[in-house]
N, C-alpha and C positions, 0 to 999 in steps of 0.2 A: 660373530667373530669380530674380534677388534682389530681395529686397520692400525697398520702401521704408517709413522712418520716418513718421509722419502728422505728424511736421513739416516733412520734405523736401520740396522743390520738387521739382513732377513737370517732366521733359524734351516737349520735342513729340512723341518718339517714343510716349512710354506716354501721352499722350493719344489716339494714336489709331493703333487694329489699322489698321494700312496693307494686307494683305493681304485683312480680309474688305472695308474701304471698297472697294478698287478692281476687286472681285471684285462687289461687290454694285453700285460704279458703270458697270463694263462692260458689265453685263445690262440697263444702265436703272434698276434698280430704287432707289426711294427707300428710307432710313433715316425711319421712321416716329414715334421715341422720342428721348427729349431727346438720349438720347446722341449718336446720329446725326446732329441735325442739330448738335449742340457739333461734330462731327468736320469737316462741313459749312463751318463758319463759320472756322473754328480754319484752315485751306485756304484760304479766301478774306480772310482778314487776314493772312495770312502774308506777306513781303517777297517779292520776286520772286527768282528767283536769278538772272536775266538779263536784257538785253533788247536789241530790234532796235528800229531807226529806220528807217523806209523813207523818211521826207521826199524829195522830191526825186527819187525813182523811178521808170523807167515803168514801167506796169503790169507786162506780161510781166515783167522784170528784178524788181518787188517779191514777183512770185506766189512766181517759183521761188525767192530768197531766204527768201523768209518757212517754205516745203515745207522745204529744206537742213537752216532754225534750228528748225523743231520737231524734225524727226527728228535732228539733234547735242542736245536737249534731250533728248530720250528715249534718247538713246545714253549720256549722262553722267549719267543718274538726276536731272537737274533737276524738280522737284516744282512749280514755277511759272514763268512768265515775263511777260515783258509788251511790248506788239507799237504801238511808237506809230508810227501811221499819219498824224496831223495831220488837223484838222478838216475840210478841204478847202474852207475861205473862201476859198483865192486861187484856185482852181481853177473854171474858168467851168461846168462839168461838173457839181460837186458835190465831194461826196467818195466820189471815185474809190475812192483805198488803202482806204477803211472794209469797201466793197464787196468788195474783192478781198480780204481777210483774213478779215470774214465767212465768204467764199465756199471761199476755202482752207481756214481751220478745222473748218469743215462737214464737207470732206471728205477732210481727214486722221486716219489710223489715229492718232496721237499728242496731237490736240487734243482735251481733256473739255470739262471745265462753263468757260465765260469768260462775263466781262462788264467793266462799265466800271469804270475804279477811282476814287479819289478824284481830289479837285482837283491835289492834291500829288504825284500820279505821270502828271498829264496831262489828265484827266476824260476828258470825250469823245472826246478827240484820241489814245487807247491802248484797248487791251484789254488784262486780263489772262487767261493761257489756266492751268488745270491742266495738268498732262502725264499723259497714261497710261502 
C-alpha cells in the first residue's frame, strides 16, 4: 500500500478498514475508541447511494419492494441507502410504511445500523439503512 503525503487528503477508503468495521459490526460488537466511533459517524453522514419511495404503497407491495432494494443494495456493494416511507399524517391508521420498514429491516440479512436522517433527506418521513 502506498503511504500518503501528511499533506494529502485522505479518501473515505483509508479512513475506515471496511473489513474489521463490518466484521466487528456483524457480531454486534461495538468500537470502543475514537477511532471507532470516527468510523461510525463517518457511515452515518455519508450520502446515500440510493434510494426507494414507497409513498402510496400497500403494505404487502411496500414489504416485498423494500426486501428486492436491500438485497439489489447488497448485491451492487451499496454502502448506504435511504428508505422514504412518508410520515403517515394522511393515513387514518398511522404510519403504516414506518412500521413495515421497521419491521423488514429488523429482519433482513442485509440491513445494519439505520436511523432518521436530516430534515433535508426527509426527517421522519425516511430512514437511512447501512448495508452489510
Amino acid at each position: 500500500m502506498k503511504k500518503k503525503k501528511a499533506n494529502e487528503k485522505k479518501s473515505f477508503a483509508d479512513l475506515i478498514d471496511e473489513d474489521l468495521f463490518w466484521r466487528a459490526y456483524d457480531k454486534g460488537e461495538e468500537y470502543g475508541d475514537e477511532r471507532g466511533q470516527e468510523r461510525r459517524m463517518s457511515l452515518q453522514r455519508m450520502a446515500p447511494d440510493a434510494e426507494i419511495d414507497l409513498h402510496g404503497r400497500r403494505a404487502e407491495e411496500a414489504e416485498r419492494l423494500l426486501g428486492e432494494f436491500l438485497r439489489t443494495a447488497h448485491r451492487r456493494g451499496w454502502r448506504k441507502v435511504l428508505v422514504i416511507h412518508g410520515k403517515g399524517s394522511h393515513s387514518s391508521d398511522g404510519p403504516i410504511l414506518k412500521k413495515i420498514c421497521r419491521r423488514v429491516l429488523e429482519s433482513s440479512p442485509y440491513a445494519g445500523k439505520s436511523g432518521t436522517p436530516g430534515r433535508e433527506l426527509g426527517g421522519s418521513g425516511a430512514t437511512w439503512v447501512l448495508i452489510k
